[in-house]
Structure formats: structure tokens, C-alpha cells
N, C-alpha and C positions, 0 to 999 in steps of 0.2 A: 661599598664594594671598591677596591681597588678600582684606579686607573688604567693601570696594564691590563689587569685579565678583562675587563669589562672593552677594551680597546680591541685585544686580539680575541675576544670572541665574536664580538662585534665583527672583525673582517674575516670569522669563519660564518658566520651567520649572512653576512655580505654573498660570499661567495656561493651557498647553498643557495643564493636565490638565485643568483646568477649561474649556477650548471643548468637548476632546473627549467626557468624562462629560456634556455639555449635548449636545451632536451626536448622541453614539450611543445615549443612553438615554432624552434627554428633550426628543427635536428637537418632539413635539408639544405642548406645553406654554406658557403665557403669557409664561414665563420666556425661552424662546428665539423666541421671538416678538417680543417685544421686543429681546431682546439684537441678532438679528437683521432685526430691521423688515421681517419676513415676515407677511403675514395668520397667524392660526391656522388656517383653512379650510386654506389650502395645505400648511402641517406636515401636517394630517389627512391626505395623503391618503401611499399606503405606498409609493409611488416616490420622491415626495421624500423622505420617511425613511430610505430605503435611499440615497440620495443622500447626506444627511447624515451617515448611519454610515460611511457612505466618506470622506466630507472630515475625519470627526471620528477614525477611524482614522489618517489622515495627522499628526494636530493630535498623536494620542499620540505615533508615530513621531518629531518634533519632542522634545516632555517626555520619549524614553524614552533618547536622543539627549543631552540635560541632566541627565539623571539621570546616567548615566553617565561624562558628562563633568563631574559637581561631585563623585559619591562614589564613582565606581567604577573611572575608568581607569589609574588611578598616576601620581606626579608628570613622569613624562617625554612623557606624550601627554594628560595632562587638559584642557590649552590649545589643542592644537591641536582635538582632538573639541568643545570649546566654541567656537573662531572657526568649525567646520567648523557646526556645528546652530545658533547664533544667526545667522550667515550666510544659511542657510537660512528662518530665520524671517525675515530680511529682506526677502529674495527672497521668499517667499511674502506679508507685506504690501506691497511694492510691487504686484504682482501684483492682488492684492486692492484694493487701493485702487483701483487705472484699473481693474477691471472689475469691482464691486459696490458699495465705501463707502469713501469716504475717511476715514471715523474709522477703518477699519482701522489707515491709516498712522500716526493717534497711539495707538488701542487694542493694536496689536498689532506698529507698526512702531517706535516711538517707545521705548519701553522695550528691545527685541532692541538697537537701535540704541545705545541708553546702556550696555548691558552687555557691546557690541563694542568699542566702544572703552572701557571700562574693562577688560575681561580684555588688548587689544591694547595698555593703555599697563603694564601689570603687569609 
């Protein structure tokens, strides 16, 4: 595999675990208050947490998707499972972007984006 795409997958697959450990453990926190330009009043309360553990669930499904497809599938399906889950991350910061933050699209669309087309020109 390339060195690039296997690198910037790599820091898409980084970051997937890192929304999701901030989502589902520590949605109440100053940390994802910021991260996510939410009051902390609002974290506080246990519906939106339980919200959070659900989107942040998702975010792992994403990282576990990456995992897989940089050390675990074998070289004849490793590229397809990485177009198939950075794909996905795509779609998911488009997504995000017209309906909560447009820095999603460079925080979390902008890098998936770099490492589709580096795994697709490999």
C-alpha cells in the first residue's frame, strides 16, 4: 500500500476514535463543548448524552471500518473496505456540514477526502 494513503487513512481512522471516545464517554465535559460549540448546560442533560453515545457509536463503526481495512482485511479486499468506509466518512461530513457546522466539512470531510483519493490513485 502506499505510504500516503495508508498515513491519511490512518489519521482518519485516528480521528474516528477520537469523536467517538469524546461522544460516548465524555459528551459532558468542556472538551466536547468546545469541540462541538454546544453549551455545557445542554451536554448536562442525559438525553442528549444518550444522543451523543449513539452518534458516537456510529463515529466508532466508521474507525472499526478503518481498522480493518488498513490491518486486517488481506491484500485483495483491503482497498475496496477503505473506498467503501472513507466513502462513508464523506457522506457523513457532507451531511454534517448542511446540517450542524461547516468545519465539519474541513474537520472531518477534508482529510476522509485526501485519503480517497490517495488510496483511489494507488
Amino acid at each position: 500500500m502506499d505510504i500516503l494513503a495508508f498515513i491519511l487513512t490512518f489519521i482518519v481512522m485516528i480521528e474516528h476514535i477520537y469523536i467517538m471516545i469524546l461522544e460516548m464517554f465524555f459528551a459532558n465535559t468542556k472538551l466536547a463543548s468546545r469541540t462541538f460549540g454546544v453549551e455545557k448546560e445542554l451536554l448536562a442533560n442525559k438525553k442528549v448524552q444518550t444522543l451523543f453515545a449513539n452518534q458516537g457509536l456510529y463515529n466508532g463503526f466508521l474507525a472499526v471500518g478503518l481498522v480493518w481495512g488498513l490491518f486486517f482485511a488481506g491484500a485483495e479486499m483491503a482497498e475496496t473496505v477503505q473506498i467503501f468506509f472513507l466513502s462513508c466518512v464523506v457522506v457523513a461530513a457532507l451531511f454534517g456540514g448542511a446540517t450542524s457546522s461547516k468545519g465539519i466539512l474541513v474537520k472531518q470531510g477534508l482529510p476522509a477526502v485526501l485519503a480517497l483519493v490517495a488510496v483511489l490513485l494507488v
